[in-house]
PyMOL commands that place a pseudoatom at each C-alpha (Angstrom):
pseudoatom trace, name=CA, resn=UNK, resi=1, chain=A, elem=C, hetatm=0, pos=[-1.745, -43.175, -42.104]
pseudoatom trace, name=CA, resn=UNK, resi=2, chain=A, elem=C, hetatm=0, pos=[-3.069, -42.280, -38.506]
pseudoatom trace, name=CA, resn=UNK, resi=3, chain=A, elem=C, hetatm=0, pos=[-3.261, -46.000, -37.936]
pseudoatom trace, name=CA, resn=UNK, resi=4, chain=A, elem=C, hetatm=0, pos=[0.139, -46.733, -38.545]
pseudoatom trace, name=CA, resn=UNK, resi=5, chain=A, elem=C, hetatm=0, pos=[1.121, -44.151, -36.416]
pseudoatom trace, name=CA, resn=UNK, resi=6, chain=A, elem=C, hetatm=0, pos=[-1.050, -45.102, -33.643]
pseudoatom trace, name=CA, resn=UNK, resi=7, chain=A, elem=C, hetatm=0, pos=[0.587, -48.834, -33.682]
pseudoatom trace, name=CA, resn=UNK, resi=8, chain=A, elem=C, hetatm=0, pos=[3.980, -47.311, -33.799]
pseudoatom trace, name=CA, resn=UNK, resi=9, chain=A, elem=C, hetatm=0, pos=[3.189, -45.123, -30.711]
pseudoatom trace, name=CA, resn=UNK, resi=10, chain=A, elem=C, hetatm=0, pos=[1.981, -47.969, -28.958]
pseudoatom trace, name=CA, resn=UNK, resi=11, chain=A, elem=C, hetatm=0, pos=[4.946, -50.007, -29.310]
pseudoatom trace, name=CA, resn=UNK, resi=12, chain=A, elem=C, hetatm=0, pos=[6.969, -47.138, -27.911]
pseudoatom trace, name=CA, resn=UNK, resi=13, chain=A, elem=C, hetatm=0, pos=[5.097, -46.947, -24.939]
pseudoatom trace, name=CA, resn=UNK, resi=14, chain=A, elem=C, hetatm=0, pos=[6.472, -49.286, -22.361]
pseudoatom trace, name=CA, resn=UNK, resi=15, chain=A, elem=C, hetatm=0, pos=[9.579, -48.292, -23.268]
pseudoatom trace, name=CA, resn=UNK, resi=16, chain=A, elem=C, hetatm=0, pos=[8.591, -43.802, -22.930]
pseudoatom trace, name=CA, resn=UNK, resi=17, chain=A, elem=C, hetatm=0, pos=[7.081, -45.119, -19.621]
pseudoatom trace, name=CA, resn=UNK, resi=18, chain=A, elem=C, hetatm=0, pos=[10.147, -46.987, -18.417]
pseudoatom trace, name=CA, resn=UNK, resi=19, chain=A, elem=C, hetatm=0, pos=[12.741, -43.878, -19.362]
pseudoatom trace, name=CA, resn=UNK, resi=20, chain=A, elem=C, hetatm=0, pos=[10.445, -41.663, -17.680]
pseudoatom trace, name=CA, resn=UNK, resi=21, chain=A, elem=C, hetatm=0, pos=[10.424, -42.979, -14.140]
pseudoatom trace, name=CA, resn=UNK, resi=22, chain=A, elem=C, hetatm=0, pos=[14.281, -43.346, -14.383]
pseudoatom trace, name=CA, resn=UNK, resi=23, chain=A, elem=C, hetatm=0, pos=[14.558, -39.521, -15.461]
pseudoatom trace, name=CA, resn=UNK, resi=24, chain=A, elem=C, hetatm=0, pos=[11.594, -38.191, -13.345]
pseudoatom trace, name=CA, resn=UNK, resi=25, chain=A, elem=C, hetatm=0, pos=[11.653, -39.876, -10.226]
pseudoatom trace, name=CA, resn=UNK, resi=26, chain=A, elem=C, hetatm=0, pos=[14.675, -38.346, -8.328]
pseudoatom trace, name=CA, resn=UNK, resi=27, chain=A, elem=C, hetatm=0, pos=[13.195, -34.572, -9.889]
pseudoatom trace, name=CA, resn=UNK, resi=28, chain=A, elem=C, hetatm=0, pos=[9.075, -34.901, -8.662]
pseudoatom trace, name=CA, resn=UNK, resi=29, chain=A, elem=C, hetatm=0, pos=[9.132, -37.949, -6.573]
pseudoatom trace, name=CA, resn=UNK, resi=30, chain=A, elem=C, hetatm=0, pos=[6.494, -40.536, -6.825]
pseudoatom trace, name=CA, resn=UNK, resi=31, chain=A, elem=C, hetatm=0, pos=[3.923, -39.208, -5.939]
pseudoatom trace, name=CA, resn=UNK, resi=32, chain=A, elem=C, hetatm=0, pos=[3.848, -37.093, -8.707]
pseudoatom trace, name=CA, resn=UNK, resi=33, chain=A, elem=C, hetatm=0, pos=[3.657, -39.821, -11.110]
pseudoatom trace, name=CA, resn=UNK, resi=34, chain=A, elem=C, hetatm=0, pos=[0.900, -41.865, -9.565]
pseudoatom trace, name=CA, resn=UNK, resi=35, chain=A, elem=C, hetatm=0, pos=[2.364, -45.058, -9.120]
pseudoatom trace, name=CA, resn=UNK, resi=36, chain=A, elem=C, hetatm=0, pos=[0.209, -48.138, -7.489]
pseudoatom trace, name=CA, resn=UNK, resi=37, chain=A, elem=C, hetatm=0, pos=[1.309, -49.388, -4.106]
pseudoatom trace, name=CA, resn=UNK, resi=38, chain=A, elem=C, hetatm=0, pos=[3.478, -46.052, -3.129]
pseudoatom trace, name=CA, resn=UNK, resi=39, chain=A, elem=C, hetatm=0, pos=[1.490, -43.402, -0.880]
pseudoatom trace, name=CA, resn=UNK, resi=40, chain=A, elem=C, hetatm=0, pos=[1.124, -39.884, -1.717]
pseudoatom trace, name=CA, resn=UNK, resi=41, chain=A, elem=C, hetatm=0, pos=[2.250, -37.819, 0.922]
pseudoatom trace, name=CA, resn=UNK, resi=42, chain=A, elem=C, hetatm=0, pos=[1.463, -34.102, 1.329]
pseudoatom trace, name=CA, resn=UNK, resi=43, chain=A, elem=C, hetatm=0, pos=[4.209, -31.705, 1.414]
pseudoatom trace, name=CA, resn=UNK, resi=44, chain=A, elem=C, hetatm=0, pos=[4.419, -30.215, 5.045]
pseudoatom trace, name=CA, resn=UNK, resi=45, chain=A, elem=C, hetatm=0, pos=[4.061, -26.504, 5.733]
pseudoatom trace, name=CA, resn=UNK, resi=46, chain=A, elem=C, hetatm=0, pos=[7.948, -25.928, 6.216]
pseudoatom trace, name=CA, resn=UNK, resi=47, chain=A, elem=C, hetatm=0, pos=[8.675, -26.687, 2.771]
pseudoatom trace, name=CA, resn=UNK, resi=48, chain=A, elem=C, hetatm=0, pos=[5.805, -24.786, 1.232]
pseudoatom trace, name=CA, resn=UNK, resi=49, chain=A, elem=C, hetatm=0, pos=[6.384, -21.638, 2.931]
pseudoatom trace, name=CA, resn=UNK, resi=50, chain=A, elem=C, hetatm=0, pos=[9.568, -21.634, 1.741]
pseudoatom trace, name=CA, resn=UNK, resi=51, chain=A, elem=C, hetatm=0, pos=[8.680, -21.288, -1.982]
pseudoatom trace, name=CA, resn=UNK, resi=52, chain=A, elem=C, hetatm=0, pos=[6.798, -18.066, -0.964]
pseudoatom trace, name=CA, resn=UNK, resi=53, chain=A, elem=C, hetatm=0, pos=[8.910, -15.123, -0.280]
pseudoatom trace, name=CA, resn=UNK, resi=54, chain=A, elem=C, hetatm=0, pos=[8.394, -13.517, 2.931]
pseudoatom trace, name=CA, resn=UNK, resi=55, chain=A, elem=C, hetatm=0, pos=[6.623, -10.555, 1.147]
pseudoatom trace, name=CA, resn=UNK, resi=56, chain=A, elem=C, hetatm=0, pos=[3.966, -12.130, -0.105]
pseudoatom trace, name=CA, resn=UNK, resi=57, chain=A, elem=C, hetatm=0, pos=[3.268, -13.474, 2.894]
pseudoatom trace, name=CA, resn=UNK, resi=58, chain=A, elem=C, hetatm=0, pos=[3.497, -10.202, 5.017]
pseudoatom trace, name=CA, resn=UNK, resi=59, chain=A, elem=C, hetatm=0, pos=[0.228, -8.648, 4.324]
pseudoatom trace, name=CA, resn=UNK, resi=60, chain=A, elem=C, hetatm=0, pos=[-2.520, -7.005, 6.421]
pseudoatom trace, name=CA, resn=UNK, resi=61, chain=A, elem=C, hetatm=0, pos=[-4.912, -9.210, 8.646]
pseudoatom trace, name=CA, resn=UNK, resi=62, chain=A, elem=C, hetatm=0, pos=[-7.241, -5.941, 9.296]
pseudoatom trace, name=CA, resn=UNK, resi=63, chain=A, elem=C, hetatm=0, pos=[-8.400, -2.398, 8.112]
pseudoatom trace, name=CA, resn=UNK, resi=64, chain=A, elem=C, hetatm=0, pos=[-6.392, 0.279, 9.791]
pseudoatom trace, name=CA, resn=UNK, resi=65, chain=A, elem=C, hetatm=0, pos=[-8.905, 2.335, 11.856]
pseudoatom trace, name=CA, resn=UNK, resi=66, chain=A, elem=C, hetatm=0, pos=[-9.642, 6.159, 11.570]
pseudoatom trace, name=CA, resn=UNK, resi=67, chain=A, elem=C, hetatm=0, pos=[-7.858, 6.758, 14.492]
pseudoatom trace, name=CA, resn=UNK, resi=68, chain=A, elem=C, hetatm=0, pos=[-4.233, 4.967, 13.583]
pseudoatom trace, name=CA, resn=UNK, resi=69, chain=A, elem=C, hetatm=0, pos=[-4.512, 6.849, 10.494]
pseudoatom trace, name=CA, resn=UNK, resi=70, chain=A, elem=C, hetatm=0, pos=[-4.696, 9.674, 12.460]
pseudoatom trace, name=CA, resn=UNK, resi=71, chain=A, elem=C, hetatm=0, pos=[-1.995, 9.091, 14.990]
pseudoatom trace, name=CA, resn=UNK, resi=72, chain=A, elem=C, hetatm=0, pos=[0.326, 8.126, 11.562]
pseudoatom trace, name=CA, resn=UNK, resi=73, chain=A, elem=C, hetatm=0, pos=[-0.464, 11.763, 10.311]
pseudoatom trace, name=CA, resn=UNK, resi=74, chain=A, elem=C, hetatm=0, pos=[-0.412, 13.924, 13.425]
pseudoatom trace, name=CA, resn=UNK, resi=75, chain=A, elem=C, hetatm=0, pos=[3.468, 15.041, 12.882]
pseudoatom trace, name=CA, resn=UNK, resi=76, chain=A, elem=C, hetatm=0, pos=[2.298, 15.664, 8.763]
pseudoatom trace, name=CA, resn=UNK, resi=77, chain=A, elem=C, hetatm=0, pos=[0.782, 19.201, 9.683]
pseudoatom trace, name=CA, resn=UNK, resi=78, chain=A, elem=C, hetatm=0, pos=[0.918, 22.645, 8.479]
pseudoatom trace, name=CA, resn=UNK, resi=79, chain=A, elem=C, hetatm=0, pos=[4.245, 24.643, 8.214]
pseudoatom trace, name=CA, resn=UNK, resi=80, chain=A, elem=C, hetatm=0, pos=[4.346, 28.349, 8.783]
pseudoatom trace, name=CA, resn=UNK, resi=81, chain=A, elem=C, hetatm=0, pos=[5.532, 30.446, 5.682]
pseudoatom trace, name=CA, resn=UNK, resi=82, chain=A, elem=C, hetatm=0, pos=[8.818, 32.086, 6.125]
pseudoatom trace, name=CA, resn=UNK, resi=83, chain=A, elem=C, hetatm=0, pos=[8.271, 34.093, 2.741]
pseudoatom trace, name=CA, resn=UNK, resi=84, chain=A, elem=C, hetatm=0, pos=[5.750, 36.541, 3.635]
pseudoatom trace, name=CA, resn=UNK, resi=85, chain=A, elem=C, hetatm=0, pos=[6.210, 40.239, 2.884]
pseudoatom trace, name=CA, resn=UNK, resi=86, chain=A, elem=C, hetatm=0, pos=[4.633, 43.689, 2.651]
pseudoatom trace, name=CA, resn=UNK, resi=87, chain=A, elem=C, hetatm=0, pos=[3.605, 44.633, -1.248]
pseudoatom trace, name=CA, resn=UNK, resi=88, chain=A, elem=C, hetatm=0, pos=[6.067, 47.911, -2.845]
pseudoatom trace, name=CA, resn=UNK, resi=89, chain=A, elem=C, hetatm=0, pos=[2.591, 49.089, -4.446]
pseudoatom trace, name=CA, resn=UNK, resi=90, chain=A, elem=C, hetatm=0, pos=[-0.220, 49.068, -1.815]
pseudoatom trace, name=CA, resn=UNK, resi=91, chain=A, elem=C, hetatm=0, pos=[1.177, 47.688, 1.346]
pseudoatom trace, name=CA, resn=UNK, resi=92, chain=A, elem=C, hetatm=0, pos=[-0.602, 44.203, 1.423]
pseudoatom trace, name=CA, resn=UNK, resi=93, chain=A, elem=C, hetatm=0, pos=[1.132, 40.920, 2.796]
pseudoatom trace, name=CA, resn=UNK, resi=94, chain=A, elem=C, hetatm=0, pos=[1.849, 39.075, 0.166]
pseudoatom trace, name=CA, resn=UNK, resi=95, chain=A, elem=C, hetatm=0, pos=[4.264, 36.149, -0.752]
pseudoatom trace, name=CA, resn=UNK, resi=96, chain=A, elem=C, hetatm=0, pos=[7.450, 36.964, -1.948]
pseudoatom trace, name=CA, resn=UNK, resi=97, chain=A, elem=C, hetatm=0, pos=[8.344, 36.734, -5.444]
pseudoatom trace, name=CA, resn=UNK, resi=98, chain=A, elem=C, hetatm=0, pos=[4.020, 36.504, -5.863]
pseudoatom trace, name=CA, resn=UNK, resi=99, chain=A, elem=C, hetatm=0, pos=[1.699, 38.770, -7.780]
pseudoatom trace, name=CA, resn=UNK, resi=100, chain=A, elem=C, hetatm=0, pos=[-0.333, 40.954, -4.717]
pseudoatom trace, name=CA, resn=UNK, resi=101, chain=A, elem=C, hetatm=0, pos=[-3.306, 39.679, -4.710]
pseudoatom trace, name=CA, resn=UNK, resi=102, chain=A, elem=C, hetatm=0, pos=[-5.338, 42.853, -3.667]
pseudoatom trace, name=CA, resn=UNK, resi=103, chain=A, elem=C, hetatm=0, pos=[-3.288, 44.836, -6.809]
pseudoatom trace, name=CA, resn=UNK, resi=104, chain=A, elem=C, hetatm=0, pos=[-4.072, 42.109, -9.585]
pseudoatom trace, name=CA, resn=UNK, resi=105, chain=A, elem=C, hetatm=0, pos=[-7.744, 42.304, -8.382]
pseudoatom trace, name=CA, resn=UNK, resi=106, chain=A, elem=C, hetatm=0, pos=[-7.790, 45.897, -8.877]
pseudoatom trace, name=CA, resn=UNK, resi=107, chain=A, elem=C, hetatm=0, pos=[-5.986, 45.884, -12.203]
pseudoatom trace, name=CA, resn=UNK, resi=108, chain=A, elem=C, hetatm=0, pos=[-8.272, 43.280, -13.591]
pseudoatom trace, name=CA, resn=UNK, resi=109, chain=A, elem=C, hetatm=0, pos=[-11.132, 45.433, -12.439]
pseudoatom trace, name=CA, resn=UNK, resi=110, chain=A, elem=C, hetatm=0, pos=[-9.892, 48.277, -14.138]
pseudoatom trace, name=CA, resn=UNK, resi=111, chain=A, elem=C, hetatm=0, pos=[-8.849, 46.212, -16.944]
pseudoatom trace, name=CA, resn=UNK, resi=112, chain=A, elem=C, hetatm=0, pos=[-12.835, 45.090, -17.145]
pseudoatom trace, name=CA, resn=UNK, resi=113, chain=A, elem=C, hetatm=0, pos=[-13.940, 48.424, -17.034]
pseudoatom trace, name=CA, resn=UNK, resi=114, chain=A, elem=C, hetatm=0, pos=[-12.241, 49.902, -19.605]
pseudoatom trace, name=CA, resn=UNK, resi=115, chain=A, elem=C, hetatm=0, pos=[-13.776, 47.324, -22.082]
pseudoatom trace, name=CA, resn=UNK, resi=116, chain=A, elem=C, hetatm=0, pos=[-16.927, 47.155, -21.261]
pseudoatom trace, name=CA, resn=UNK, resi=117, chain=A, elem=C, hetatm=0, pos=[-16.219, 51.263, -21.553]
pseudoatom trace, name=CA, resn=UNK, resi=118, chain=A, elem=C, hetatm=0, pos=[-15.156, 50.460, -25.234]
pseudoatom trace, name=CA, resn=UNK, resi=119, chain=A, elem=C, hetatm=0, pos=[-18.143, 48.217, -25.722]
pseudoatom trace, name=CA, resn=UNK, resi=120, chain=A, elem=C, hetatm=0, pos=[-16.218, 45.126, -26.779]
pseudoatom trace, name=CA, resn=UNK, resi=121, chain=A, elem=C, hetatm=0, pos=[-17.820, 41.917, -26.108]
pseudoatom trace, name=CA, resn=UNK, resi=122, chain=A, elem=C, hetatm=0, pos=[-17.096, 38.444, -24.530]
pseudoatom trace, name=CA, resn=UNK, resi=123, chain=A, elem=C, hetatm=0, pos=[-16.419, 39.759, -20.690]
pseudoatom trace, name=CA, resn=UNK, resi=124, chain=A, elem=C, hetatm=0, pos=[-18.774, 39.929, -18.533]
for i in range(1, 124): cmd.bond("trace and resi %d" % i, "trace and resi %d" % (i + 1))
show_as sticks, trace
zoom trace
């Protein structure tokens, strides 16, 4: 069975290779399909930068230094709060709408007393 179809295939052959450089010569050119007597040429630069989008191509040649980082990130610095007030309860700055931070410390110390008072475990 593979013989026969192995004699068939050969008999199609000059005819596959015939249809083929009529239907894929004008598309790849011949130097794609290796024909004897015709150069190859090489495509030139031009044309193969102009399959590559220019985004690819645009990509750093170097590190960027410490000290361009730097310069990038000088106007990146700190901004002074506008929402700082006094606390109702013991007169510490705080932020606004912000627990006081000197009146939840003393809370949570009295908190912490009062158990260990009580003798319940798992604070220390």
């Amino acid at each position: 069975m593979a013989s026969l179809a192995l004699t068939q295939t050969q008999a199609l052959l000059p005819t596959l290779r015939s249809s083929l450089r009529t239907w894929l010569a004008p598309a790849f050119g011949s130097a794609v399909l290796g024909w004897p007597g015709i150069s190859r040429t090489l495509p030139s630069l031009g044309s193969l930068l102009e399959l590559f989008p220019s985004i690819v191509l645009a990509v750093p040649k170097k590190k960027t230094s410490h000290s361009r980082k730097a310069m990038r990130s000088a106007n990146k610095g700190l901004k002074d709060k506008q929402n700082i007030t006094n606390c109702a309860g013991c007169g510490g700055v705080k932020l606004a709408h912000h627990i006081c931070p000197n009146c939840y410390s003393s809370i949570t110390r009295q908190w912490k007393a009062k158990l260990r008072e009580e003798g319940l475990p798992g604070l220390s």
